[in-house]
N, C-alpha and C positions, 0 to 999 in steps of 0.2 A: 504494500500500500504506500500510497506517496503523502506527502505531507500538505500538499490542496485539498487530496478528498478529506481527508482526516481534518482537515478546516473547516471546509463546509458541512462536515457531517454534524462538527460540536457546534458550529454555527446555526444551525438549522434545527436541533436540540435547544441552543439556549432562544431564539426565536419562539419555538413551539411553548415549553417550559412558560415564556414571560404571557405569551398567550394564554395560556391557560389561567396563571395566576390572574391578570386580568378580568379574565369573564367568568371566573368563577367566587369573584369578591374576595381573594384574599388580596386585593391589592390594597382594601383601604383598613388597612391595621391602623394606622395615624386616628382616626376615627374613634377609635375605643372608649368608653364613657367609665368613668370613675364607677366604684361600688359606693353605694351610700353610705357607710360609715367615713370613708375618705372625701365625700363631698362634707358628709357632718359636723369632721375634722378642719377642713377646709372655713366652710361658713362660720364655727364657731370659731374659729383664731382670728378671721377679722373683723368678727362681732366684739370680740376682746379687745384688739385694737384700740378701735375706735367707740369706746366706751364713755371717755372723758372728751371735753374739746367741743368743738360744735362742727365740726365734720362727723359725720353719721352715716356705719354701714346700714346699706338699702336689701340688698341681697346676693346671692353669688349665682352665676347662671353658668350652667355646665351643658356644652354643644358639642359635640362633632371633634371631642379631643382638645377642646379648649376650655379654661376657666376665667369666665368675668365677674370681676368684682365689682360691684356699685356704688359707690360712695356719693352722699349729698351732701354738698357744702352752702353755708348761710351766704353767700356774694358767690357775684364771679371773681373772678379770678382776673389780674391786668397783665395780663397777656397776652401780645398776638397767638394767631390762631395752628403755626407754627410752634412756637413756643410752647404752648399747650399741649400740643401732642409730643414733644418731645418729653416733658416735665411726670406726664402721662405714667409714658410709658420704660422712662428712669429709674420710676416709684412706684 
């Protein structure tokens, strides 16, 4: 055997293989949503938080592999709208 077909063989293997994974839904692992004691975990640490102060947790929203926190503050904030999202997502 030569070293082309043995290329295209593994090639055409890992092809097949990413297809599969694909259309059979193991592609979206990223996706995986927390078990509820670790959301519970979650919400009550920044209910702790922000216990004192006048910023106040709102709630935590759990999607598609991500965690959003909610926080309400008494004013905005004087910050351009750049700034803000930078400030954001720092903290």
């Amino acid at each position: 055997m030569n070293v082309t077909f043995i290329s295209m063989l593994l090639g055409g293997f890992i092809i097949l293989a990413s297809a599969w994974m694909y259309f059979s839904g193991g592609a979206k692992i990223q996706g995986t949503m927390l078990d509820l004691t670790a959301q519970n975990k979650i919400s009550r640490y920044f209910s702790k938080q922000f216990m004192t102060g006048s910023w106040q947790f709102q709630k935590a929203k759990f999607d598609d592999g991500e965690v959003n926190i909610f926080i309400s503050i008494p004013q905005k904030l004087s910050m351009n709208e750049k700034e803000l999202e930078s400030y954001i997502k720092l903290y």
